[in-house]
PDB file of N, CA, C and O in Angstrom:
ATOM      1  N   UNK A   1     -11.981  34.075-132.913  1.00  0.00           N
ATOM      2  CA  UNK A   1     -12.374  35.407-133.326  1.00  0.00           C
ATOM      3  C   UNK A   1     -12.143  36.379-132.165  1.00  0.00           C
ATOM      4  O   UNK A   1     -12.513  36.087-131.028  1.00  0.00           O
ATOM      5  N   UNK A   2     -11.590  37.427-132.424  1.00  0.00           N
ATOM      6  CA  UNK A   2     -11.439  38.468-131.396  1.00  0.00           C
ATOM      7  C   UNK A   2     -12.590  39.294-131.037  1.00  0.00           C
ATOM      8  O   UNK A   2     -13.372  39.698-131.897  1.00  0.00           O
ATOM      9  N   UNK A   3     -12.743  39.607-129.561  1.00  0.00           N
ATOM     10  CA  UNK A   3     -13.882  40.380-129.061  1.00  0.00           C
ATOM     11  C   UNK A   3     -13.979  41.802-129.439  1.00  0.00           C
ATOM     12  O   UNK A   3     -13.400  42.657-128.769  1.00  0.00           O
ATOM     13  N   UNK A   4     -14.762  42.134-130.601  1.00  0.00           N
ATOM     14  CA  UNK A   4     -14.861  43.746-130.742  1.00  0.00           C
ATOM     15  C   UNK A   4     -16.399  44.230-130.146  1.00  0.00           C
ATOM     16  O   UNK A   4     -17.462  43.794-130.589  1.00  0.00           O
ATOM     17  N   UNK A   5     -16.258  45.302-128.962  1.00  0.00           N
ATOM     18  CA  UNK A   5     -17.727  45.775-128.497  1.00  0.00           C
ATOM     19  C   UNK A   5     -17.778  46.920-127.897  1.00  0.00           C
ATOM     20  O   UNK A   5     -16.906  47.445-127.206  1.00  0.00           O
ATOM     21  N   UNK A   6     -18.862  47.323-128.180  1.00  0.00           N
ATOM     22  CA  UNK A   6     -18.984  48.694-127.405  1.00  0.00           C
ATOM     23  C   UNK A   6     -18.136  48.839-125.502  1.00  0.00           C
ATOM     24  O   UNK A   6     -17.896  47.865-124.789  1.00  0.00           O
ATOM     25  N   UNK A   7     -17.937  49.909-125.232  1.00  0.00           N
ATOM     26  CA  UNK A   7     -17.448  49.642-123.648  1.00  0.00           C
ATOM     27  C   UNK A   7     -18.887  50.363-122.905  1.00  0.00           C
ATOM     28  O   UNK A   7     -19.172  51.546-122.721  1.00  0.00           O
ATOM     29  N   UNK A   8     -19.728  48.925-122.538  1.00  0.00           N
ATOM     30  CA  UNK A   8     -21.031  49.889-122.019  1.00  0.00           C
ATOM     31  C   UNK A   8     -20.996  48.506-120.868  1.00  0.00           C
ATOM     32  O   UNK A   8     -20.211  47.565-120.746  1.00  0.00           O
ATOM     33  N   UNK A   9     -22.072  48.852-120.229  1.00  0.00           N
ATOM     34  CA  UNK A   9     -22.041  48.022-118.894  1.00  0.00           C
ATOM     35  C   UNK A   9     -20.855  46.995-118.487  1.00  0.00           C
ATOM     36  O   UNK A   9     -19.714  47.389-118.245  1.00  0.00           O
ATOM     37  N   UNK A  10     -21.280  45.528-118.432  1.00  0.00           N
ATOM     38  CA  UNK A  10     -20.577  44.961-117.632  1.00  0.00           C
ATOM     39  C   UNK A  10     -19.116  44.612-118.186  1.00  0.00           C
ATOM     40  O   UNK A  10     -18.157  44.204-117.532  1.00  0.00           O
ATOM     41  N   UNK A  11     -19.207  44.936-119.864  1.00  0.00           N
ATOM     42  CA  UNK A  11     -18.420  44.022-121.115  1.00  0.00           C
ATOM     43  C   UNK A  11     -17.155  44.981-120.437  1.00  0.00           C
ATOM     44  O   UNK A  11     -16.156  44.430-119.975  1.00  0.00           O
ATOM     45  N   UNK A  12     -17.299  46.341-120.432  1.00  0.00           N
ATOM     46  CA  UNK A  12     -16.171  47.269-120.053  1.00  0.00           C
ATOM     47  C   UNK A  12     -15.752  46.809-118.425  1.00  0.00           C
ATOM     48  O   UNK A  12     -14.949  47.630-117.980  1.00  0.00           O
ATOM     49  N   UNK A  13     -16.011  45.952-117.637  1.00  0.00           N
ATOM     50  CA  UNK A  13     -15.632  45.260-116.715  1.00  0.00           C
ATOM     51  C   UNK A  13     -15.109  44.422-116.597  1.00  0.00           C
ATOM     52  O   UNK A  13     -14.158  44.363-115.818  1.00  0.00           O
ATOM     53  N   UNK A  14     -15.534  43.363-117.365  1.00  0.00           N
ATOM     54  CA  UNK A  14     -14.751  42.018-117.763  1.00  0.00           C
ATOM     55  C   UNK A  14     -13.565  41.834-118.356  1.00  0.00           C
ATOM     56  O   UNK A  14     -12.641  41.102-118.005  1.00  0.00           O
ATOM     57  N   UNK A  15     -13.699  42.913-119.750  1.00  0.00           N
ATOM     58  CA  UNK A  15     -12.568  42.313-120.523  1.00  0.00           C
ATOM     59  C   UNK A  15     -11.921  43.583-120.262  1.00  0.00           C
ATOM     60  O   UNK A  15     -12.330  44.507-119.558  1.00  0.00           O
ATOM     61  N   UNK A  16     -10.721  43.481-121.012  1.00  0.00           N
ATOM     62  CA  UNK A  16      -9.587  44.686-120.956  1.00  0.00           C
ATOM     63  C   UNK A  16      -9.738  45.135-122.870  1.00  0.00           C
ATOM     64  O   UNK A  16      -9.921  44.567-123.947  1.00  0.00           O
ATOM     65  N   UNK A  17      -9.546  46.311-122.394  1.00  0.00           N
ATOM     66  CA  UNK A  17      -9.255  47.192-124.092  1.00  0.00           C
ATOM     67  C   UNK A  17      -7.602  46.805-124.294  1.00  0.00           C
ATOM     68  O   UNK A  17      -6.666  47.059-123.536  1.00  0.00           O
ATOM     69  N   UNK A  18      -7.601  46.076-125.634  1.00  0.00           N
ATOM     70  CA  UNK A  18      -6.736  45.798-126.361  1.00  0.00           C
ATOM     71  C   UNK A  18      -5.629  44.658-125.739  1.00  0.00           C
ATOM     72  O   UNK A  18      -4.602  44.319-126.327  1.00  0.00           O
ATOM     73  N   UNK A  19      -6.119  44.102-124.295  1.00  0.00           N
ATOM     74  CA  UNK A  19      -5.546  42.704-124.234  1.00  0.00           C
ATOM     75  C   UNK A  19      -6.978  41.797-124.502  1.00  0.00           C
ATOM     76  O   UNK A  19      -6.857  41.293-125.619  1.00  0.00           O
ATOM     77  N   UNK A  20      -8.170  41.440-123.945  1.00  0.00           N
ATOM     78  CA  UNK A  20      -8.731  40.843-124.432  1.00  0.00           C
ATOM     79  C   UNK A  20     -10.023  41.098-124.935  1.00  0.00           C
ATOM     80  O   UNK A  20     -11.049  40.419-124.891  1.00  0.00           O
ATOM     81  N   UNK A  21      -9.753  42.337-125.479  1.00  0.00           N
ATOM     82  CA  UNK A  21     -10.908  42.752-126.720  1.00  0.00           C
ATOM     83  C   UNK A  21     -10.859  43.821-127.052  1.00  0.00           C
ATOM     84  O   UNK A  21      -9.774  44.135-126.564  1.00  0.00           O
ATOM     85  N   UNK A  22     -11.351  45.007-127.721  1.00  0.00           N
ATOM     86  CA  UNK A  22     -11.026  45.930-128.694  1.00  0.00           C
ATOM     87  C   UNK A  22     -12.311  46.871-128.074  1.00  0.00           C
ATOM     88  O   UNK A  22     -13.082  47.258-128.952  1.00  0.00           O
ATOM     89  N   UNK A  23     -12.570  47.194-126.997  1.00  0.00           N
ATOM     90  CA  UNK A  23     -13.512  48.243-126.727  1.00  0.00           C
ATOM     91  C   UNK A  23     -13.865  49.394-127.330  1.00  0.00           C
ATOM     92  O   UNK A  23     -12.878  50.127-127.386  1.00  0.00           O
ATOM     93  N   UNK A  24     -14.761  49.859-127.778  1.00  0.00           N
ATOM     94  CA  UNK A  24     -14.950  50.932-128.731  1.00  0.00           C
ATOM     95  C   UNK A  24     -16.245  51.784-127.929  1.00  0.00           C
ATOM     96  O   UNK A  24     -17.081  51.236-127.211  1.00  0.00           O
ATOM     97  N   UNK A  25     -16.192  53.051-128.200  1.00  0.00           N
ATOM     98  CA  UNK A  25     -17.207  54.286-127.818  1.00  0.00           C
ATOM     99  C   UNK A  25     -18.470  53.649-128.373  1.00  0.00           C
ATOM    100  O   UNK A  25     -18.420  53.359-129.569  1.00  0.00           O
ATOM    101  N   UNK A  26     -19.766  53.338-127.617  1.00  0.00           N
ATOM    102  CA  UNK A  26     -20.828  53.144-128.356  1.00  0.00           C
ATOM    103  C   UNK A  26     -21.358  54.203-129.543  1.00  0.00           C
ATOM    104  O   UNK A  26     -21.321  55.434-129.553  1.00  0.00           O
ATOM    105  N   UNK A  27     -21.786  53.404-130.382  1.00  0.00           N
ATOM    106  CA  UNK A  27     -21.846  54.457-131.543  1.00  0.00           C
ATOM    107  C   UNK A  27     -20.792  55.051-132.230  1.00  0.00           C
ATOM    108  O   UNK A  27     -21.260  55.938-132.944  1.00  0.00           O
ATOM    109  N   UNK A  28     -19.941  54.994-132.309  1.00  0.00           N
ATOM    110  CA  UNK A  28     -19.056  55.306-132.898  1.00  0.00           C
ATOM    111  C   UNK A  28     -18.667  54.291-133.857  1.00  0.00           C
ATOM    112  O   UNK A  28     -18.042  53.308-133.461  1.00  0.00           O
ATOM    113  N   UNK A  29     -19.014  54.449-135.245  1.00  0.00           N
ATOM    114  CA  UNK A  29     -19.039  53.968-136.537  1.00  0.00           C
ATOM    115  C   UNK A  29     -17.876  54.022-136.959  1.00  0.00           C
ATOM    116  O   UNK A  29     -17.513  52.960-137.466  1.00  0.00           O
ATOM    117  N   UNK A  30     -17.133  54.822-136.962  1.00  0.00           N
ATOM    118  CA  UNK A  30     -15.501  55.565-137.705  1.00  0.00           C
ATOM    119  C   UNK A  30     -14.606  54.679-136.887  1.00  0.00           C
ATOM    120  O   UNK A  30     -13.666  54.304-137.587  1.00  0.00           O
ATOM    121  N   UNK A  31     -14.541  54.138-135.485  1.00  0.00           N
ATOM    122  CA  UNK A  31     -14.137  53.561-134.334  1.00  0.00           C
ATOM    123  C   UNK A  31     -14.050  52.279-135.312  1.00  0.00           C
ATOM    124  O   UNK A  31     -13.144  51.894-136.051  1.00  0.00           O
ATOM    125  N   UNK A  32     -15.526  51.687-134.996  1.00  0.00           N
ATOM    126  CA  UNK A  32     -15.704  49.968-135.387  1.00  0.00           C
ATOM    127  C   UNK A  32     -14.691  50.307-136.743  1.00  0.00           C
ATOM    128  O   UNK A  32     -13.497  50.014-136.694  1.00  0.00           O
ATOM    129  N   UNK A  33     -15.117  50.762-137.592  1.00  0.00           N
ATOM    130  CA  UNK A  33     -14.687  50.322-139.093  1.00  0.00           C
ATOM    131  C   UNK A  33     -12.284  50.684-139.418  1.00  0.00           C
ATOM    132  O   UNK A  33     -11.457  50.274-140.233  1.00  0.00           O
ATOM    133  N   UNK A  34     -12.263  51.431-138.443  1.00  0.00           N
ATOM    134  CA  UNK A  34     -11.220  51.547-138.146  1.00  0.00           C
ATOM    135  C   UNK A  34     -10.733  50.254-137.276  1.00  0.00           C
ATOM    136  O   UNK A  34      -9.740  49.664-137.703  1.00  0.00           O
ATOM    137  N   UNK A  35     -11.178  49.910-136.429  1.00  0.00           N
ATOM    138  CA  UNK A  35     -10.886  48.547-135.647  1.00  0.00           C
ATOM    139  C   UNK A  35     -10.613  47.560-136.673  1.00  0.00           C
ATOM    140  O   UNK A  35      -9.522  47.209-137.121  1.00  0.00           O
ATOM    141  N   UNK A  36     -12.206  47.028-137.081  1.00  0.00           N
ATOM    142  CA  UNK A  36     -12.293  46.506-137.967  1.00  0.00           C
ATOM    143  C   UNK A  36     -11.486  46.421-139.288  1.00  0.00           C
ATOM    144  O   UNK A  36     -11.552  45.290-139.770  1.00  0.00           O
ATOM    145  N   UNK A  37     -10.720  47.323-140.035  1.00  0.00           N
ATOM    146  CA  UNK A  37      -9.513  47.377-140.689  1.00  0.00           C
ATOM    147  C   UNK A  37      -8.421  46.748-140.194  1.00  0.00           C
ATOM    148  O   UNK A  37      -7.891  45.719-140.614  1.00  0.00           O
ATOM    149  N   UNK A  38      -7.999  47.697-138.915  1.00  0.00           N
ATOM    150  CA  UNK A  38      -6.785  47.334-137.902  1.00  0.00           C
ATOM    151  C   UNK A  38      -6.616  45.515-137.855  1.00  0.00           C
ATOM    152  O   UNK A  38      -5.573  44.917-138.119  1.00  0.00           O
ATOM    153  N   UNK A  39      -7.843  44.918-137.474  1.00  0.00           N
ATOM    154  CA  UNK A  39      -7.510  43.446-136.937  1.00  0.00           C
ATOM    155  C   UNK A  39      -7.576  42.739-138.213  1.00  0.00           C
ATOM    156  O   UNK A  39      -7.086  41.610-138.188  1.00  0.00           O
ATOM    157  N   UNK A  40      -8.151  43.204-139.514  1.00  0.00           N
ATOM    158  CA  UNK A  40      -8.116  42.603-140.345  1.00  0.00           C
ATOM    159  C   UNK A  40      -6.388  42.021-140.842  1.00  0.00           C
ATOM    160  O   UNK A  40      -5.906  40.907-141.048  1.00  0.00           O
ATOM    161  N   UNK A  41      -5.826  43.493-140.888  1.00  0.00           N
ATOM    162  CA  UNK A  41      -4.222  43.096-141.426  1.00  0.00           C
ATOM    163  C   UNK A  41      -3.390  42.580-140.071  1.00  0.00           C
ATOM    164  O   UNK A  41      -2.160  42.570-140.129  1.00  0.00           O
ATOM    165  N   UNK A  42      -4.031  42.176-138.922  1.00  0.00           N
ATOM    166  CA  UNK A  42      -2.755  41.773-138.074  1.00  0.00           C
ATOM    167  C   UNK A  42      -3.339  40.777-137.117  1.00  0.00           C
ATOM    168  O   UNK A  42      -3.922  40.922-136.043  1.00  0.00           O
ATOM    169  N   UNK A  43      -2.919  39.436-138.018  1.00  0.00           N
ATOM    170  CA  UNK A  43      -3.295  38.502-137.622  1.00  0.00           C
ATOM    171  C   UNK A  43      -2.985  37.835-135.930  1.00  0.00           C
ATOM    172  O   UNK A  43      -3.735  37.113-135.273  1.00  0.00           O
ATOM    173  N   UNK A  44      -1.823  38.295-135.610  1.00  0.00           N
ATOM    174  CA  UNK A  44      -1.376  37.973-134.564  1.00  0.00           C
ATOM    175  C   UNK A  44      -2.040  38.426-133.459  1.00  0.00           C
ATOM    176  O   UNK A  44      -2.128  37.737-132.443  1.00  0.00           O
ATOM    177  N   UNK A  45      -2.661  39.849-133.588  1.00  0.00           N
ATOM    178  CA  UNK A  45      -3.544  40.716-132.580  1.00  0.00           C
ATOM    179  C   UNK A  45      -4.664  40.117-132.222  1.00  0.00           C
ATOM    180  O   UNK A  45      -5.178  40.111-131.103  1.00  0.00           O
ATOM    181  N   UNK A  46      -5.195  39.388-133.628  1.00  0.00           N
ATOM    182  CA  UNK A  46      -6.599  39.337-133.761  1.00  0.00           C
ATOM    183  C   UNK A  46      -6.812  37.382-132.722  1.00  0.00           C
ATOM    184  O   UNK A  46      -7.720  36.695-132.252  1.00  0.00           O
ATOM    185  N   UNK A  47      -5.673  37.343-132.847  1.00  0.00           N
ATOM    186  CA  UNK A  47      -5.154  35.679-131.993  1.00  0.00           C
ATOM    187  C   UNK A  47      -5.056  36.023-130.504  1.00  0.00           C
ATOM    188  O   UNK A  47      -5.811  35.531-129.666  1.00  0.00           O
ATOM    189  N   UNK A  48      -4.168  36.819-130.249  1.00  0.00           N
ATOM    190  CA  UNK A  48      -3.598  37.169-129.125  1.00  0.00           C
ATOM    191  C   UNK A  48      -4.916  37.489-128.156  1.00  0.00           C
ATOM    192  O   UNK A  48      -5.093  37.018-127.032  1.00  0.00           O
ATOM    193  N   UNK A  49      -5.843  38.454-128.906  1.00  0.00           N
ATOM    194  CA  UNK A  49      -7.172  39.053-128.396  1.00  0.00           C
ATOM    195  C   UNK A  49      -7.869  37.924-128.097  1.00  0.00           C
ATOM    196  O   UNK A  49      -8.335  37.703-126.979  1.00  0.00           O
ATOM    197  N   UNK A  50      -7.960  37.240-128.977  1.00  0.00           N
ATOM    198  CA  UNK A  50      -9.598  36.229-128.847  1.00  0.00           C
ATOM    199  C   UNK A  50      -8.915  34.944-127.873  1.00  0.00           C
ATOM    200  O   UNK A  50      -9.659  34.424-127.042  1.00  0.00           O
ATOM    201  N   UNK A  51      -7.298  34.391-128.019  1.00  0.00           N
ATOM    202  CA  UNK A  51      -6.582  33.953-126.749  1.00  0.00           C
ATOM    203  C   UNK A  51      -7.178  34.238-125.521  1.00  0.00           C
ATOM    204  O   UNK A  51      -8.184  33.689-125.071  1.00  0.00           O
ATOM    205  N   UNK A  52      -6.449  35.208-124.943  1.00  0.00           N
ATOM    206  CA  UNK A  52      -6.685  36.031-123.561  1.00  0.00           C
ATOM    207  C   UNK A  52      -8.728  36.270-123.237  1.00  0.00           C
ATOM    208  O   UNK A  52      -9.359  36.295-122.180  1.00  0.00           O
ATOM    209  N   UNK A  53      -9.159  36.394-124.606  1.00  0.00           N
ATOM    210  CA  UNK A  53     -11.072  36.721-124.167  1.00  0.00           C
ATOM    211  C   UNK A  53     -11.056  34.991-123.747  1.00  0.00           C
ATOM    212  O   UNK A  53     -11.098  34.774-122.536  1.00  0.00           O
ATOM    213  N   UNK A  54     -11.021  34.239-124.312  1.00  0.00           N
ATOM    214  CA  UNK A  54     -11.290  32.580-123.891  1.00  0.00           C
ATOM    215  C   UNK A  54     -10.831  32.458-122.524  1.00  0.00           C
ATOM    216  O   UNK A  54     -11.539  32.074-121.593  1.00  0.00           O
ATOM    217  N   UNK A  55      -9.533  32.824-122.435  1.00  0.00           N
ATOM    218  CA  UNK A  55      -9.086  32.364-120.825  1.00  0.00           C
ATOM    219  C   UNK A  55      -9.654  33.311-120.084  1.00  0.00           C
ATOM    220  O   UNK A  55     -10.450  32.740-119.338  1.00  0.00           O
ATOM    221  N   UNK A  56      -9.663  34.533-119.884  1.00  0.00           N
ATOM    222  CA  UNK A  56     -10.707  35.208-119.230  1.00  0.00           C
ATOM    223  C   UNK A  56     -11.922  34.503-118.970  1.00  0.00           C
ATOM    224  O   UNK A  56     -12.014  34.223-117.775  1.00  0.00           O
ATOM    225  N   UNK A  57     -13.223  33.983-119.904  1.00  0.00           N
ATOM    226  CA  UNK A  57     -14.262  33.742-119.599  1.00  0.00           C
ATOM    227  C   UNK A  57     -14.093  32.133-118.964  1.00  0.00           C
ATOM    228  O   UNK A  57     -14.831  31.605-118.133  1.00  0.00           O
ATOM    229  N   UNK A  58     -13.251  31.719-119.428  1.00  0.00           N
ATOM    230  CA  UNK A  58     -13.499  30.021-119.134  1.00  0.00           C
ATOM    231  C   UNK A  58     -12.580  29.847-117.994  1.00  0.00           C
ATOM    232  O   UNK A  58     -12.452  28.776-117.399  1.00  0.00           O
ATOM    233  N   UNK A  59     -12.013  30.814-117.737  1.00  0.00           N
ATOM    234  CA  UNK A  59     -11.408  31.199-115.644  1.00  0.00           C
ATOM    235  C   UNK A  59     -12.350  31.689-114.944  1.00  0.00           C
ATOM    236  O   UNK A  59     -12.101  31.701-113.738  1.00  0.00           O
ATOM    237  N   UNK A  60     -13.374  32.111-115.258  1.00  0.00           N
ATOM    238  CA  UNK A  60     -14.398  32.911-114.446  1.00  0.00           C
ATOM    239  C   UNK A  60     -15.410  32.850-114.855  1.00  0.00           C
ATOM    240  O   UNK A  60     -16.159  32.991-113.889  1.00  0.00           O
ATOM    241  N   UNK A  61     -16.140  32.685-115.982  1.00  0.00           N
ATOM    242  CA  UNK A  61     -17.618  32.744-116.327  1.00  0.00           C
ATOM    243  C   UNK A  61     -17.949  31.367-116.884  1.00  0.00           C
ATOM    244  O   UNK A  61     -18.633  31.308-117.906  1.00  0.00           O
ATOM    245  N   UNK A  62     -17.407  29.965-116.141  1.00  0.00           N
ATOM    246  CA  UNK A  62     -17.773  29.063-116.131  1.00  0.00           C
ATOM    247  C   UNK A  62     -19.292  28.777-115.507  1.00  0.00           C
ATOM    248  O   UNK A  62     -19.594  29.324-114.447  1.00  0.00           O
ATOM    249  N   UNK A  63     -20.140  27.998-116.117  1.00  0.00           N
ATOM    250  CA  UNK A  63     -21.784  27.943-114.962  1.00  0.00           C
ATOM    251  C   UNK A  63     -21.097  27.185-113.793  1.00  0.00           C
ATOM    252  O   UNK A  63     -21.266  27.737-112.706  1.00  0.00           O
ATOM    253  N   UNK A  64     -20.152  25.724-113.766  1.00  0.00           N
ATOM    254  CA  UNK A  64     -19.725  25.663-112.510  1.00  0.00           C
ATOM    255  C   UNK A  64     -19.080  26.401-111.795  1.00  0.00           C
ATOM    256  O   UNK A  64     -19.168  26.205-110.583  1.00  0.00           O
ATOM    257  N   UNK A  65     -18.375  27.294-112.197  1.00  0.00           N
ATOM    258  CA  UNK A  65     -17.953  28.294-111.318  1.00  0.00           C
ATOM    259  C   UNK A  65     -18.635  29.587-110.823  1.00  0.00           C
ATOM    260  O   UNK A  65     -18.533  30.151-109.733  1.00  0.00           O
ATOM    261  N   UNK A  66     -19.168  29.821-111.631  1.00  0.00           N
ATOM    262  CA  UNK A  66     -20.033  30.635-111.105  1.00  0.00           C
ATOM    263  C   UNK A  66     -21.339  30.251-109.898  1.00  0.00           C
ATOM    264  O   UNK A  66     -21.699  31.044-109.028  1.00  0.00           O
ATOM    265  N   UNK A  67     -21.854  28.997-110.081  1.00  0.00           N
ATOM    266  CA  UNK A  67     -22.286  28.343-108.866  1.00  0.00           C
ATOM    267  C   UNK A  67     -21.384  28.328-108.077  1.00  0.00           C
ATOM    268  O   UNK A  67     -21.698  28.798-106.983  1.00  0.00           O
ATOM    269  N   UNK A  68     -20.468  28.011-108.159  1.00  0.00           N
ATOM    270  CA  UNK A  68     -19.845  27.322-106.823  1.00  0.00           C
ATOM    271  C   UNK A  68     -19.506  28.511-106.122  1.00  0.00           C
ATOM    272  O   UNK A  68     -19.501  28.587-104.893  1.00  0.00           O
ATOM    273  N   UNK A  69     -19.104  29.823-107.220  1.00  0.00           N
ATOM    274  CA  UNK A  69     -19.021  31.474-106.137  1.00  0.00           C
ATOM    275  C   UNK A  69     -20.343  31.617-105.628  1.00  0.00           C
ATOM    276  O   UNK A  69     -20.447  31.968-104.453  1.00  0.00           O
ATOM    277  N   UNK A  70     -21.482  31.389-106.366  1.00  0.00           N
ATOM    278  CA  UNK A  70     -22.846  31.869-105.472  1.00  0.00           C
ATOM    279  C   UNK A  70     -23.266  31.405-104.321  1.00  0.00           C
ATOM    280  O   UNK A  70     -23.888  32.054-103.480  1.00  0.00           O
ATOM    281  N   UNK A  71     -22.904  30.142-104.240  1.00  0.00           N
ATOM    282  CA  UNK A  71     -23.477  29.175-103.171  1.00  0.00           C
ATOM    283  C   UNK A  71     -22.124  29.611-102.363  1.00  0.00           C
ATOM    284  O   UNK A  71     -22.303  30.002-101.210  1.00  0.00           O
ATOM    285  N   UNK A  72     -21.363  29.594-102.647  1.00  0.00           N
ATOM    286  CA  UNK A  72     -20.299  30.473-101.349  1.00  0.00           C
ATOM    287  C   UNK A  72     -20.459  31.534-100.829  1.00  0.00           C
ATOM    288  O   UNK A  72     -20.172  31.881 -99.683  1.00  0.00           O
ATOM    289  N   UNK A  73     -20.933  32.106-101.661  1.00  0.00           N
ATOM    290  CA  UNK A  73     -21.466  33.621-100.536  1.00  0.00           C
ATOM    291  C   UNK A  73     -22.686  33.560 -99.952  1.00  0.00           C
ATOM    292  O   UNK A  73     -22.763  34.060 -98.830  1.00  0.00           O
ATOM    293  N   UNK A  74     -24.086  32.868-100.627  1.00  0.00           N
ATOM    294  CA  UNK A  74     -24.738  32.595-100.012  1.00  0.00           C
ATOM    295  C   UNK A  74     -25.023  31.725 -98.467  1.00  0.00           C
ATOM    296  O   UNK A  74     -25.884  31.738 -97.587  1.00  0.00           O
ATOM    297  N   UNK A  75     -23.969  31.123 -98.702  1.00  0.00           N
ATOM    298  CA  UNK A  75     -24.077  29.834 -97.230  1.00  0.00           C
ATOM    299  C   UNK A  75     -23.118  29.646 -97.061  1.00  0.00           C
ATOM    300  O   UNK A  75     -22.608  28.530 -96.966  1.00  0.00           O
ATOM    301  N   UNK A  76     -22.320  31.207 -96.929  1.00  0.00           N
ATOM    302  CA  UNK A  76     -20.979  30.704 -95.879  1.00  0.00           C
ATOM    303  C   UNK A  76     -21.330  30.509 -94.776  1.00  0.00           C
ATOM    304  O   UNK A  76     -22.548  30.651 -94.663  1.00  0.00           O
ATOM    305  N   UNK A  77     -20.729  30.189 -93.699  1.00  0.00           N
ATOM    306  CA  UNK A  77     -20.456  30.240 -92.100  1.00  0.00           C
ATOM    307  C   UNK A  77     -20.688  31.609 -91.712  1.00  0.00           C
ATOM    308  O   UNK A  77     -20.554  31.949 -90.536  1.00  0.00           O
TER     309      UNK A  77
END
């Protein structure tokens, strides 16, 4: 499933608008339901998106990886 979400704190950091997710103006209703149309008829987008959101999070927002960055900054040399 492809990532559709508001672009508010960290989400507008992580992912990218329209490689791995569909960022939209919070609140903006006319936005979602327009999105929401858009990915309906194009299946390939809606692949391509939720592709690239997986490798994004599971390159970086692994819990082992994310330990293993904390405890590195915490107790470097």
């Amino acid at each position: 499933m492809p990532l559709v979400a508001s672009a508010v704190g960290g989400i507008a950091e992580v992912f990218e608008h329209g490689h791995s997710a569909w960022l939209l103006p919070p609140g903006d209703e006319d936005a979602l339901v327009a999105t929401l149309k858009r990915l309906y008829w194009r299946a390939e987008e809606r692949r391509r998106l939720a592709e690239n959101a997986y490798r994004k999070v599971s390159e970086n927002f692994m819990i082992h990886q994310m330990a293993a960055r904390y405890l590195q900054e915490v107790y470097r040399d």
